[in-house]
mmCIF file as Biopython writes it, N, C-alpha, C and O atoms, coordinates in Angstrom:
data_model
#
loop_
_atom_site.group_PDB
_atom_site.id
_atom_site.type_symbol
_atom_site.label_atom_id
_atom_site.label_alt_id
_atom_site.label_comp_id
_atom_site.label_asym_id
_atom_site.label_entity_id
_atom_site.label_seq_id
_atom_site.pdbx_PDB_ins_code
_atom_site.Cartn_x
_atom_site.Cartn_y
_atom_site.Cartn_z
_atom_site.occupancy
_atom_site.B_iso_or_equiv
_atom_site.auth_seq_id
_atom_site.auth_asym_id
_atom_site.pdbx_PDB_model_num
ATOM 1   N N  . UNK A ? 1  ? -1.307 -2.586 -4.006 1.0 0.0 1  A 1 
ATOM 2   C CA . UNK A ? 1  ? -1.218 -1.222 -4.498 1.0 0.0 1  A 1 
ATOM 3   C C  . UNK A ? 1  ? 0.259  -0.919 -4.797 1.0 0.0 1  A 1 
ATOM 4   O O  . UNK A ? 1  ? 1.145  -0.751 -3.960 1.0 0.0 1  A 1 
ATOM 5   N N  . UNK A ? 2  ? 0.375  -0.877 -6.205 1.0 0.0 2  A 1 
ATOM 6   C CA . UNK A ? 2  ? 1.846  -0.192 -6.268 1.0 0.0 2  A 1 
ATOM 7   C C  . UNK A ? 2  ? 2.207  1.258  -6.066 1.0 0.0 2  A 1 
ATOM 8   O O  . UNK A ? 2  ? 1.538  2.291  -6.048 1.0 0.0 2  A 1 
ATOM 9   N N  . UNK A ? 3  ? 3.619  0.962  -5.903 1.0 0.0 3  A 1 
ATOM 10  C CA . UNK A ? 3  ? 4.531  1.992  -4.622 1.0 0.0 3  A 1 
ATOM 11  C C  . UNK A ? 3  ? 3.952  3.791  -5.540 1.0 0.0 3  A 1 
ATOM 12  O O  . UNK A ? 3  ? 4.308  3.932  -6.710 1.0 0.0 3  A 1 
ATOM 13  N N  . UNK A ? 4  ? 3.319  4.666  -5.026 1.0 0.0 4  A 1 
ATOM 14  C CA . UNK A ? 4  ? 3.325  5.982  -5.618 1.0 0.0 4  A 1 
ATOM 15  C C  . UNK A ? 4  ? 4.740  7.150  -6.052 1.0 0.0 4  A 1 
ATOM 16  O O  . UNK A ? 4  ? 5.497  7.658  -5.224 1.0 0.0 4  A 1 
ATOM 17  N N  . UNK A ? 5  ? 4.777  7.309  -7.219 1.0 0.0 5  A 1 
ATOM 18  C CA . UNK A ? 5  ? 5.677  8.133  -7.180 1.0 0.0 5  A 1 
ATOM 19  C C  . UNK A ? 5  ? 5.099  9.536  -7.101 1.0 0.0 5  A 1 
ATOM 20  O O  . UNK A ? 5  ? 4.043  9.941  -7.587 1.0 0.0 5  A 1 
ATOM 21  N N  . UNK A ? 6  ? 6.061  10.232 -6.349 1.0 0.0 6  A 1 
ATOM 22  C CA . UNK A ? 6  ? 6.229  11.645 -5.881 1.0 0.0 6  A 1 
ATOM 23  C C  . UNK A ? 6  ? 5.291  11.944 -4.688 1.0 0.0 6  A 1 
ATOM 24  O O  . UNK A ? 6  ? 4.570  12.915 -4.459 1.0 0.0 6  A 1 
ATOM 25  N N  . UNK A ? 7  ? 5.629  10.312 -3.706 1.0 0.0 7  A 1 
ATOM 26  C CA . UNK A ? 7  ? 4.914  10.401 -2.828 1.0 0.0 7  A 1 
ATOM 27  C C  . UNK A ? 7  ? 5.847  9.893  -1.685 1.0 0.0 7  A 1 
ATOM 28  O O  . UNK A ? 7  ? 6.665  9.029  -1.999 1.0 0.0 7  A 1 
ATOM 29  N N  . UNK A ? 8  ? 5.824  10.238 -0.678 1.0 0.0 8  A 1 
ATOM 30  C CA . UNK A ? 8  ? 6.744  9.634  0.607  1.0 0.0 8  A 1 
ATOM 31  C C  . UNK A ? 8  ? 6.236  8.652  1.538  1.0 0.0 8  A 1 
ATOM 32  O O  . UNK A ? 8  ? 5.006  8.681  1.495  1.0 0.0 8  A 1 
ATOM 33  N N  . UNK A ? 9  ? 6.674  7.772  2.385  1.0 0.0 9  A 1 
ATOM 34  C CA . UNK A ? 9  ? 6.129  7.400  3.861  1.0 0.0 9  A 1 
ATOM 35  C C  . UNK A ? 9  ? 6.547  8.151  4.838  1.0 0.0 9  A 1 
ATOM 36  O O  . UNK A ? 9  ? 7.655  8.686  4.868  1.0 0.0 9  A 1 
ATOM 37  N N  . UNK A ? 10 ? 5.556  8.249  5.828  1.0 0.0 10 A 1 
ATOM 38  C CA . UNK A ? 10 ? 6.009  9.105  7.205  1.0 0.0 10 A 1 
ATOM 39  C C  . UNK A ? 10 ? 5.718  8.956  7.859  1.0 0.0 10 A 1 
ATOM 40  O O  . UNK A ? 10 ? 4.493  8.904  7.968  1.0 0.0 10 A 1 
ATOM 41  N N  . UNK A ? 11 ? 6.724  8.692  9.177  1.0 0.0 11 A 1 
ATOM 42  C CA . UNK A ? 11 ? 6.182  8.287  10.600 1.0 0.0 11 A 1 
ATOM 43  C C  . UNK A ? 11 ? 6.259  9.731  11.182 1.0 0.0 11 A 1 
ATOM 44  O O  . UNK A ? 11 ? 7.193  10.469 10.868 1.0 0.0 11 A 1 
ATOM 45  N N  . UNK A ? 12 ? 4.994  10.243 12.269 1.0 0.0 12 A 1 
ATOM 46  C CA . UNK A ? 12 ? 5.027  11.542 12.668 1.0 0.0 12 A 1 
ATOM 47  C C  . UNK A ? 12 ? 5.967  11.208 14.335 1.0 0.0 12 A 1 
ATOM 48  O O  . UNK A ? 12 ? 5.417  10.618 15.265 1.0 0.0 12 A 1 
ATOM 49  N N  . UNK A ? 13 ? 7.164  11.633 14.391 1.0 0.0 13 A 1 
ATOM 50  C CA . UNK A ? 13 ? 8.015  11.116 15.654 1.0 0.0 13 A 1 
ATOM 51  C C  . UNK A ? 13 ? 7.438  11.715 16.675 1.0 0.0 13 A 1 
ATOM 52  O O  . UNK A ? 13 ? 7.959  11.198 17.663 1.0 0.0 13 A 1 
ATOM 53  N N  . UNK A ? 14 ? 6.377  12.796 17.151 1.0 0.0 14 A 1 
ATOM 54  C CA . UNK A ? 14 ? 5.477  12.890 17.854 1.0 0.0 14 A 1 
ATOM 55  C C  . UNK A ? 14 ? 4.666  12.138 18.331 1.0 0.0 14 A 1 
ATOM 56  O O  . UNK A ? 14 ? 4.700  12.082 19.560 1.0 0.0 14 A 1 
ATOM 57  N N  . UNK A ? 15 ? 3.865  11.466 17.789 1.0 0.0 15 A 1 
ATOM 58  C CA . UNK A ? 15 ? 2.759  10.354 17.706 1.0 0.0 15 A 1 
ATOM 59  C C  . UNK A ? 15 ? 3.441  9.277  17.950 1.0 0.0 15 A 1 
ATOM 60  O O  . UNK A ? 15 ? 2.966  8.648  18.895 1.0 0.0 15 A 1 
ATOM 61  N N  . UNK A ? 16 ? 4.253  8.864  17.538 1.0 0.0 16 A 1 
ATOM 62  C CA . UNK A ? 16 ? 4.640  7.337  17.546 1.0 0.0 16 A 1 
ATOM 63  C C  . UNK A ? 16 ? 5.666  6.941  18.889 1.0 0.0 16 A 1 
ATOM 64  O O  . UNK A ? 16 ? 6.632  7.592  19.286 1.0 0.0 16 A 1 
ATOM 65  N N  . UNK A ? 17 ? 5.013  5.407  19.550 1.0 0.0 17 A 1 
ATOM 66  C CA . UNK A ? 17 ? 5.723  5.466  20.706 1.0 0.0 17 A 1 
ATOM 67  C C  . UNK A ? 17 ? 6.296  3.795  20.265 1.0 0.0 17 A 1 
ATOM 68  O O  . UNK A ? 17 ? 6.243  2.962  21.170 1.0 0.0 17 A 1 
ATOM 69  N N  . UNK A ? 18 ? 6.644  3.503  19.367 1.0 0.0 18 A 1 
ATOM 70  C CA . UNK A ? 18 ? 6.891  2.170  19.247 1.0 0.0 18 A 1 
ATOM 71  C C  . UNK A ? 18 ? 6.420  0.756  19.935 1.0 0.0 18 A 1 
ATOM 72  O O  . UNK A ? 18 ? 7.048  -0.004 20.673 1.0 0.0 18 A 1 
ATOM 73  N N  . UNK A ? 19 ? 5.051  0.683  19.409 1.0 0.0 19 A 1 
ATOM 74  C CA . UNK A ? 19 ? 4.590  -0.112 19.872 1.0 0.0 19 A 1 
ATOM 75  C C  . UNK A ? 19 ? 4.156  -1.376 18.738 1.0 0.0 19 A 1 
ATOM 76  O O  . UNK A ? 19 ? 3.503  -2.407 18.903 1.0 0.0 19 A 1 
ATOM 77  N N  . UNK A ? 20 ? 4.747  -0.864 17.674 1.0 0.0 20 A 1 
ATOM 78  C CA . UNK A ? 20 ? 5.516  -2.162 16.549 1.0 0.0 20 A 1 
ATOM 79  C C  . UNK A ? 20 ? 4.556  -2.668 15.724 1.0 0.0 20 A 1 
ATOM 80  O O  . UNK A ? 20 ? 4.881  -3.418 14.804 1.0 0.0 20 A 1 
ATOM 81  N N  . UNK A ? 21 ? 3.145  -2.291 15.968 1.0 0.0 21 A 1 
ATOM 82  C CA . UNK A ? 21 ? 2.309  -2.894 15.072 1.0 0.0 21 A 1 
ATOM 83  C C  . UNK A ? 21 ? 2.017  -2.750 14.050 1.0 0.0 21 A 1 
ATOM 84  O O  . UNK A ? 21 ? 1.024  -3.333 13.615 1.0 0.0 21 A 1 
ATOM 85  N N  . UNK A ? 22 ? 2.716  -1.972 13.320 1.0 0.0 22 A 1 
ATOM 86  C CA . UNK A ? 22 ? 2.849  -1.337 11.817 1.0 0.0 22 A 1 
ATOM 87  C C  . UNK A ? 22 ? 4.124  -2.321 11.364 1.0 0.0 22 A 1 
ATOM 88  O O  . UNK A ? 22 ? 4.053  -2.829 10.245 1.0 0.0 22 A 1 
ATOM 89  N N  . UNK A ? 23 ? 5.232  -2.589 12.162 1.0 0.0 23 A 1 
ATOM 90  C CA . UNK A ? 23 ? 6.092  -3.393 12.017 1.0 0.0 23 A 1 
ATOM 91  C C  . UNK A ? 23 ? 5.309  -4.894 11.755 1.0 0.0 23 A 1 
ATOM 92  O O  . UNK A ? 23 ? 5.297  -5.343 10.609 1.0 0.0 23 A 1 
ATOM 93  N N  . UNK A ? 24 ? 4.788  -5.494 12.644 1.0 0.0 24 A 1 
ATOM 94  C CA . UNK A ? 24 ? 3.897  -7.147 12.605 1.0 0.0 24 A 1 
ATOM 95  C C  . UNK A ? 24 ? 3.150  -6.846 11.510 1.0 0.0 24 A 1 
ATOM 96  O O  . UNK A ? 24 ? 3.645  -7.681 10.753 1.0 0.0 24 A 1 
ATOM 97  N N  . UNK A ? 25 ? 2.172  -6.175 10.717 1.0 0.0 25 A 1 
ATOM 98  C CA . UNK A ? 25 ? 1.948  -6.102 9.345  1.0 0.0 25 A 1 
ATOM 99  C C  . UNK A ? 25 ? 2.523  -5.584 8.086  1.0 0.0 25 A 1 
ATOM 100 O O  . UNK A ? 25 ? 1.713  -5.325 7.196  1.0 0.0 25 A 1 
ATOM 101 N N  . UNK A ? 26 ? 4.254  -5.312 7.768  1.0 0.0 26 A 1 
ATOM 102 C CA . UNK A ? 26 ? 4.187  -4.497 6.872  1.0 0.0 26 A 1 
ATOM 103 C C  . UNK A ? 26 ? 5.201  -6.223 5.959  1.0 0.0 26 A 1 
ATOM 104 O O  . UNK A ? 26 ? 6.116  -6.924 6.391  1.0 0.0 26 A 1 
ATOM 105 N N  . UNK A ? 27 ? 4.400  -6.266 4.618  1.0 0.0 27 A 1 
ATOM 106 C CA . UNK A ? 27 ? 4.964  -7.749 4.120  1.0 0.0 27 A 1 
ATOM 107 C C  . UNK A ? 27 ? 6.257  -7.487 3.197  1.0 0.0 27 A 1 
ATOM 108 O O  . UNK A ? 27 ? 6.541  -8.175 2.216  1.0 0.0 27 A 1 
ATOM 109 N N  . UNK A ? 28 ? 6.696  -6.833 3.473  1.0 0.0 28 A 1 
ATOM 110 C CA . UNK A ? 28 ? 8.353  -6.272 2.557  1.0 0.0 28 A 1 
ATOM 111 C C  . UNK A ? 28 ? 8.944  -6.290 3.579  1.0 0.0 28 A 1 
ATOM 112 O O  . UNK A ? 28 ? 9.888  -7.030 3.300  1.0 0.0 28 A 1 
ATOM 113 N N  . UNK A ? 29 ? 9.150  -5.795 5.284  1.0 0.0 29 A 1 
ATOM 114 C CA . UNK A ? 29 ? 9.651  -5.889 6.053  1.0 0.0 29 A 1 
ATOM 115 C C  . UNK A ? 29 ? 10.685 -4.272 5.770  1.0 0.0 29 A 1 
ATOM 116 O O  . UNK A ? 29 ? 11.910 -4.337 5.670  1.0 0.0 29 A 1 
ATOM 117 N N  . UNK A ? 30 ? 10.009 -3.092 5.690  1.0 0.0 30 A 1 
ATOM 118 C CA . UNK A ? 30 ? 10.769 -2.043 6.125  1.0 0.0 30 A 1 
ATOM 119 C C  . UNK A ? 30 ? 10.756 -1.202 6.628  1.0 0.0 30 A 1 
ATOM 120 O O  . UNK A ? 30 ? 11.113 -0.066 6.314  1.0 0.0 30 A 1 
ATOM 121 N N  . UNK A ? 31 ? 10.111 -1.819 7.989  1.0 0.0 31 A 1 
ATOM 122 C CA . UNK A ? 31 ? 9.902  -0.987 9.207  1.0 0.0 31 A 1 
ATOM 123 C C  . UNK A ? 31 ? 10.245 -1.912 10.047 1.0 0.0 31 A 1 
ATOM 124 O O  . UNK A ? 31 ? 9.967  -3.107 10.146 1.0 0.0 31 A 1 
ATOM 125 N N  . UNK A ? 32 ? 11.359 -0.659 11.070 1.0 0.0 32 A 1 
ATOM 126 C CA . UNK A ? 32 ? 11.962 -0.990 11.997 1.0 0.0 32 A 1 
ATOM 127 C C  . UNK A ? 32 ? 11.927 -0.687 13.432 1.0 0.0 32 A 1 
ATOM 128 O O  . UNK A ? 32 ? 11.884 0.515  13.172 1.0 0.0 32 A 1 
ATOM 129 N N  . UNK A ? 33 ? 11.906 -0.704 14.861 1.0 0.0 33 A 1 
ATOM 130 C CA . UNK A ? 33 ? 12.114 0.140  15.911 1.0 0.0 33 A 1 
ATOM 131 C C  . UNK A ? 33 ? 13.613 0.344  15.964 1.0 0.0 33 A 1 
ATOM 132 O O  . UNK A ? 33 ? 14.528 -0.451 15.753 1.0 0.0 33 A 1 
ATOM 133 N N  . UNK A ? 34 ? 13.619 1.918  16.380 1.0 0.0 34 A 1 
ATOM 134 C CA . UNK A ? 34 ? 15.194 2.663  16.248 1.0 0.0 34 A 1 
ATOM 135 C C  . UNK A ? 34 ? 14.879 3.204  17.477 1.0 0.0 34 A 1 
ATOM 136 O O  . UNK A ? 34 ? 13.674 3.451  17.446 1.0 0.0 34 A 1 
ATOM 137 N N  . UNK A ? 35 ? 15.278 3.467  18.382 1.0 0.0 35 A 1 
ATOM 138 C CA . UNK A ? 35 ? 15.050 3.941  19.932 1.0 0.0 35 A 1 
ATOM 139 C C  . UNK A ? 35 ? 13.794 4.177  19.992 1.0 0.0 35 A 1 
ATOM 140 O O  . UNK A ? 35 ? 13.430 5.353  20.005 1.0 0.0 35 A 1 
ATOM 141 N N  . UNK A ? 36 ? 12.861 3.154  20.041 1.0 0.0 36 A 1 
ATOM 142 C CA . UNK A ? 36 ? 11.726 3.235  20.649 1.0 0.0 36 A 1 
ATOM 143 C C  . UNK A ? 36 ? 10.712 4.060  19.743 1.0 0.0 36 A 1 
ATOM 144 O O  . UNK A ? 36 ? 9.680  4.604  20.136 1.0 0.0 36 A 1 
ATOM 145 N N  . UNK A ? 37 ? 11.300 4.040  18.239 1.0 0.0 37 A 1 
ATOM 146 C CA . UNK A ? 37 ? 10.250 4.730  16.764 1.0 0.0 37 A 1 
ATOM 147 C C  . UNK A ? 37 ? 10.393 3.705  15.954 1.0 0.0 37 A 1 
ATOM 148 O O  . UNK A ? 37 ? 11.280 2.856  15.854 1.0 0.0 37 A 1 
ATOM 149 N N  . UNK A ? 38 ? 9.102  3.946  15.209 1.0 0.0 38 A 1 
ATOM 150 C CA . UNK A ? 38 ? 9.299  2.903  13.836 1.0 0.0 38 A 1 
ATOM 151 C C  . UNK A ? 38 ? 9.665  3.915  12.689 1.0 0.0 38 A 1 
ATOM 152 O O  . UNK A ? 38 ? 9.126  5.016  12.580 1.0 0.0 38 A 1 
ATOM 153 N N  . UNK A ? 39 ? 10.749 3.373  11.749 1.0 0.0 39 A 1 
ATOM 154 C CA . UNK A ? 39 ? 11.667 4.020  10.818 1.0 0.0 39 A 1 
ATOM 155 C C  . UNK A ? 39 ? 11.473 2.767  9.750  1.0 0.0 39 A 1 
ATOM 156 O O  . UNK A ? 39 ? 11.525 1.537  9.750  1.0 0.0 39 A 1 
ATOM 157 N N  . UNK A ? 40 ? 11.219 3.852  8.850  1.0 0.0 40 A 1 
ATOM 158 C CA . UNK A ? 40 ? 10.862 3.098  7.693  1.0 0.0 40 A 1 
ATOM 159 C C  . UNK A ? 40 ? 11.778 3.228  6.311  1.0 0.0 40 A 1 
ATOM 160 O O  . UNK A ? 40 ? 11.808 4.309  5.722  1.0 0.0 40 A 1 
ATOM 161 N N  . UNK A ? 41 ? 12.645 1.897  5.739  1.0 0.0 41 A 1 
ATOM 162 C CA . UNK A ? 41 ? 13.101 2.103  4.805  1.0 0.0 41 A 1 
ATOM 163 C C  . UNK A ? 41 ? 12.394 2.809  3.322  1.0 0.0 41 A 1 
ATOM 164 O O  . UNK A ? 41 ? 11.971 2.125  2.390  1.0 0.0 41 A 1 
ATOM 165 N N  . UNK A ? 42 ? 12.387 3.939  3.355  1.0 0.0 42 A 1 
ATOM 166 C CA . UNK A ? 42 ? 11.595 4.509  2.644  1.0 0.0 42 A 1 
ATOM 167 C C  . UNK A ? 42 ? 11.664 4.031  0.875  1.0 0.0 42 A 1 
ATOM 168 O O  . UNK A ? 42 ? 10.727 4.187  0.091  1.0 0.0 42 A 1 
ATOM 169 N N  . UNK A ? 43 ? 12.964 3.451  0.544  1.0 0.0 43 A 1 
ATOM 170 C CA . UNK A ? 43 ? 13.452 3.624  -1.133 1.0 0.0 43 A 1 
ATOM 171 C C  . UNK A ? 43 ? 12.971 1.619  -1.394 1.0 0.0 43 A 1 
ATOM 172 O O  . UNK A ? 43 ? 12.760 1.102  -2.491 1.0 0.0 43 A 1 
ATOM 173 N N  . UNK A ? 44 ? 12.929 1.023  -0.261 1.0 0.0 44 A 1 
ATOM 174 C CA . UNK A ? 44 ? 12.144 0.024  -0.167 1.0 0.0 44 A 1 
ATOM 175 C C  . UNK A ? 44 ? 10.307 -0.579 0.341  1.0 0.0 44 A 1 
ATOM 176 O O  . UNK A ? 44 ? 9.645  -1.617 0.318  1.0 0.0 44 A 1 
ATOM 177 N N  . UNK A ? 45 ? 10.173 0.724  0.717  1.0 0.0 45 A 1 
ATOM 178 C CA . UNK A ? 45 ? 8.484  0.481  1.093  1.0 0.0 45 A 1 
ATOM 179 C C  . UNK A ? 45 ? 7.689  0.816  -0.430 1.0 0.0 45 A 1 
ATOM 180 O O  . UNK A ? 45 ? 7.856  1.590  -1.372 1.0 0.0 45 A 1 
ATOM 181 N N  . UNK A ? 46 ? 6.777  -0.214 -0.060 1.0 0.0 46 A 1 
ATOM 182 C CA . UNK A ? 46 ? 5.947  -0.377 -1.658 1.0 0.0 46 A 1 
ATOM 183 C C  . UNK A ? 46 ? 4.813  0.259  -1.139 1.0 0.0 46 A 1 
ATOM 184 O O  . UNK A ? 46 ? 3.856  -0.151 -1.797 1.0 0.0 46 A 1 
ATOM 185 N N  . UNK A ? 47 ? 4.578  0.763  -0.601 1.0 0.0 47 A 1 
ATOM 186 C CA . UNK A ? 47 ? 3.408  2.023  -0.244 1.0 0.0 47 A 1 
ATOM 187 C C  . UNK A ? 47 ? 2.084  1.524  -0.181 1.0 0.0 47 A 1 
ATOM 188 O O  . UNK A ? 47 ? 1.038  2.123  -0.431 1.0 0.0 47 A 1 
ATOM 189 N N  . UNK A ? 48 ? 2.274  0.234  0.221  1.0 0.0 48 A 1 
ATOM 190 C CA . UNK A ? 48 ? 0.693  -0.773 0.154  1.0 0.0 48 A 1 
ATOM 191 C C  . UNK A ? 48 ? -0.002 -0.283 1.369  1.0 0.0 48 A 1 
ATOM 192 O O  . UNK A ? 48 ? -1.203 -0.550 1.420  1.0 0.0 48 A 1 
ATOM 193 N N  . UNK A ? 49 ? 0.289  0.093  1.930  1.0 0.0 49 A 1 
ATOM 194 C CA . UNK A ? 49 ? -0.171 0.969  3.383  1.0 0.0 49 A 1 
ATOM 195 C C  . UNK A ? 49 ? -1.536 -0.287 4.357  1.0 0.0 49 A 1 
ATOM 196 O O  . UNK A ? 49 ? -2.722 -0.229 4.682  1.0 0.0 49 A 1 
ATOM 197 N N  . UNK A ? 50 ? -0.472 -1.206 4.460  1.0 0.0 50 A 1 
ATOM 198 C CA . UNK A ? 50 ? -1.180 -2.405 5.193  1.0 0.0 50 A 1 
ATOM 199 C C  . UNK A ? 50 ? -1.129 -1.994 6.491  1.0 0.0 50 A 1 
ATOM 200 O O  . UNK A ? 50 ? -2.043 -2.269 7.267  1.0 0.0 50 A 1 
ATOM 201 N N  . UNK A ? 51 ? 0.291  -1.067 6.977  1.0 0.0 51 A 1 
ATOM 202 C CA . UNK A ? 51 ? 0.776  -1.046 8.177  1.0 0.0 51 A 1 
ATOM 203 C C  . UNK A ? 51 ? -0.236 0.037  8.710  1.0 0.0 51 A 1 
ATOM 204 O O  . UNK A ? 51 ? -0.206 0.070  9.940  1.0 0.0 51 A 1 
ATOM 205 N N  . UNK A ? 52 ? -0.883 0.692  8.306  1.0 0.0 52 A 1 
ATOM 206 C CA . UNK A ? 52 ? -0.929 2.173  8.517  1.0 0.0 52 A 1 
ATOM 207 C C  . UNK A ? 52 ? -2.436 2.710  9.079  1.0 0.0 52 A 1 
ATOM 208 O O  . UNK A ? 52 ? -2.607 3.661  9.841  1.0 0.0 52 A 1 
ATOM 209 N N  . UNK A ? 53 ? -3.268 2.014  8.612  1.0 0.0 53 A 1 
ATOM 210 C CA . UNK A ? 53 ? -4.549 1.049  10.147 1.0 0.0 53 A 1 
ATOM 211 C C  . UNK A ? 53 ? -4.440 0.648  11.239 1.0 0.0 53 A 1 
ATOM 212 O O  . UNK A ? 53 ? -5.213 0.670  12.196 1.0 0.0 53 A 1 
ATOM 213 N N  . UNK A ? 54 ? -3.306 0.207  11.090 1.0 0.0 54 A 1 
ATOM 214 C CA . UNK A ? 54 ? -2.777 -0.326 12.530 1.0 0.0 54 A 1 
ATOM 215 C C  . UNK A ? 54 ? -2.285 -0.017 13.445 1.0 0.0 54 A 1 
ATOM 216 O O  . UNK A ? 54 ? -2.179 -0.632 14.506 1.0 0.0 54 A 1 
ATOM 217 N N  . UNK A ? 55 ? -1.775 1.367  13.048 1.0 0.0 55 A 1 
ATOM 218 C CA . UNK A ? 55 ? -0.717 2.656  13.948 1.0 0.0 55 A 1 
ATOM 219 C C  . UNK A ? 55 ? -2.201 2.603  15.246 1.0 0.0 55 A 1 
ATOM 220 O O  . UNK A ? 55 ? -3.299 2.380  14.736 1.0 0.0 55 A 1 
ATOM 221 N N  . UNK A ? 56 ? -2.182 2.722  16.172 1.0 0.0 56 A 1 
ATOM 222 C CA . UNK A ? 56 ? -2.905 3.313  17.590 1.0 0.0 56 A 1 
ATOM 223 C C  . UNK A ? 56 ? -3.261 4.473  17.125 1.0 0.0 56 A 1 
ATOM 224 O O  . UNK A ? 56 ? -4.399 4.874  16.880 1.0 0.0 56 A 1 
ATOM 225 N N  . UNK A ? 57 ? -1.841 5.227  16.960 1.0 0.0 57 A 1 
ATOM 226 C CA . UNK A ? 57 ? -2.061 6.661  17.151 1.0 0.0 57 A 1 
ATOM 227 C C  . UNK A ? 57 ? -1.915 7.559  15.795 1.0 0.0 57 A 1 
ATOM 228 O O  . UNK A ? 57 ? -1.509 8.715  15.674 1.0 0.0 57 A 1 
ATOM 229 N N  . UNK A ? 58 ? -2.338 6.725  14.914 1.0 0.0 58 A 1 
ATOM 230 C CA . UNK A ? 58 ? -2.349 7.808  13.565 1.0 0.0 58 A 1 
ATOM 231 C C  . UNK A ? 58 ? -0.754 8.337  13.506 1.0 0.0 58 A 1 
ATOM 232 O O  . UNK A ? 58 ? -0.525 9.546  13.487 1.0 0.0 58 A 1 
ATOM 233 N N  . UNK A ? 59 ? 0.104  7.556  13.484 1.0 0.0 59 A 1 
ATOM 234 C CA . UNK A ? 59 ? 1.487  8.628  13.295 1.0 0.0 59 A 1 
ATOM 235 C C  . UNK A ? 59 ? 1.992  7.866  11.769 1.0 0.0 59 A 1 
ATOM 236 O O  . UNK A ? 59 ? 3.216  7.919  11.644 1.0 0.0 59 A 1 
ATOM 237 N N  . UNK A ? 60 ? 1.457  7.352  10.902 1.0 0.0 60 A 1 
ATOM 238 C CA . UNK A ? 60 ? 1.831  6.629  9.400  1.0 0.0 60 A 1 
ATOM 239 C C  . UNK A ? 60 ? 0.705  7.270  8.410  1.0 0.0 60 A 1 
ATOM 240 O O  . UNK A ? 60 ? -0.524 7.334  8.407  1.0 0.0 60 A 1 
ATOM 241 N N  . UNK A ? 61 ? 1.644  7.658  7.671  1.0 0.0 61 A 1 
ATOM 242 C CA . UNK A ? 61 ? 0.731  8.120  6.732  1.0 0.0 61 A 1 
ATOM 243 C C  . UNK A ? 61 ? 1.800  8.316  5.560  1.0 0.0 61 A 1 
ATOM 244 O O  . UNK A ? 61 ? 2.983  8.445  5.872  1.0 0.0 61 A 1 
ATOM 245 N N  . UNK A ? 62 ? 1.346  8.346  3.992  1.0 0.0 62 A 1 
ATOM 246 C CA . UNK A ? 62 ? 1.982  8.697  2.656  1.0 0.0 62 A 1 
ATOM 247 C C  . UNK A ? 62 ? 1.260  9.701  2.349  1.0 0.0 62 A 1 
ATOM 248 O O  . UNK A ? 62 ? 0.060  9.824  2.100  1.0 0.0 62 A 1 
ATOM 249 N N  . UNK A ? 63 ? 2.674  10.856 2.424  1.0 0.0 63 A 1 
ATOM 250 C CA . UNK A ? 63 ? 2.536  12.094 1.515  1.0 0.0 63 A 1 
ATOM 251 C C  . UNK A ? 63 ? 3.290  12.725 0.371  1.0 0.0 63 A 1 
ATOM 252 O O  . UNK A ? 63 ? 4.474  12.473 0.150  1.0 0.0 63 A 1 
ATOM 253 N N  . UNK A ? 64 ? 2.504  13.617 -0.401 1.0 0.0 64 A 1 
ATOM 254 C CA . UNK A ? 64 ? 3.149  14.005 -1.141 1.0 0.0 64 A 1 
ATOM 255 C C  . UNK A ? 64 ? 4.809  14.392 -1.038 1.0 0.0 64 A 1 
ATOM 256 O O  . UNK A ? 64 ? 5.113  14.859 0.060  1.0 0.0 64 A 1 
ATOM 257 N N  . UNK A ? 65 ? 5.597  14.304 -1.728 1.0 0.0 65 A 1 
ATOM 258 C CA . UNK A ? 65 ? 6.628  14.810 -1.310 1.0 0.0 65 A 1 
ATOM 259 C C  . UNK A ? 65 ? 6.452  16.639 -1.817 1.0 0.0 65 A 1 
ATOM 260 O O  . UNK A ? 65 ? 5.716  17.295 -2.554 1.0 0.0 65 A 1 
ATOM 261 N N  . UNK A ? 66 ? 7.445  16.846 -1.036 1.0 0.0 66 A 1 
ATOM 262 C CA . UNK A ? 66 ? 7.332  18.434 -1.093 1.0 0.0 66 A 1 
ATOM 263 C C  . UNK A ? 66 ? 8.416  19.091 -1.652 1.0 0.0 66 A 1 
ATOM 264 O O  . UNK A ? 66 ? 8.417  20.319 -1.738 1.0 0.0 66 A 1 
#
């Protein structure tokens, strides 16, 4: 799926406790743990949203930008 324009990635820093498994599937490699969150190079994620099933806790998701 190519990358959407006028659309964002978002990790909800509530939800997310870094437990990396959005990291072990994402195949561009731009997600990172940053104190214990996954942070996502946003101007490099191709918005294939492989990672984003995989969150536990629902904290990945692509939205519109606002």
């Amino acid at each position: 799926m190519p990358r959407k324009d006028g659309y964002t990635f978002m990790v909800d820093d509530d939800r997310c406790y870094g437990c990396g498994a959005c990291i072990a599937l994402c195949p561009v490699n731009v997600l990172n743990l940053e104190s214990k969150l996954a942070v996502v190079d946003e101007k490099n994620c191709t918005h294939c949203r492989l990672c984003i099933p995989s969150c536990p806790v629902f904290a990945l998701d692509i939205k519109p930008e606002i």
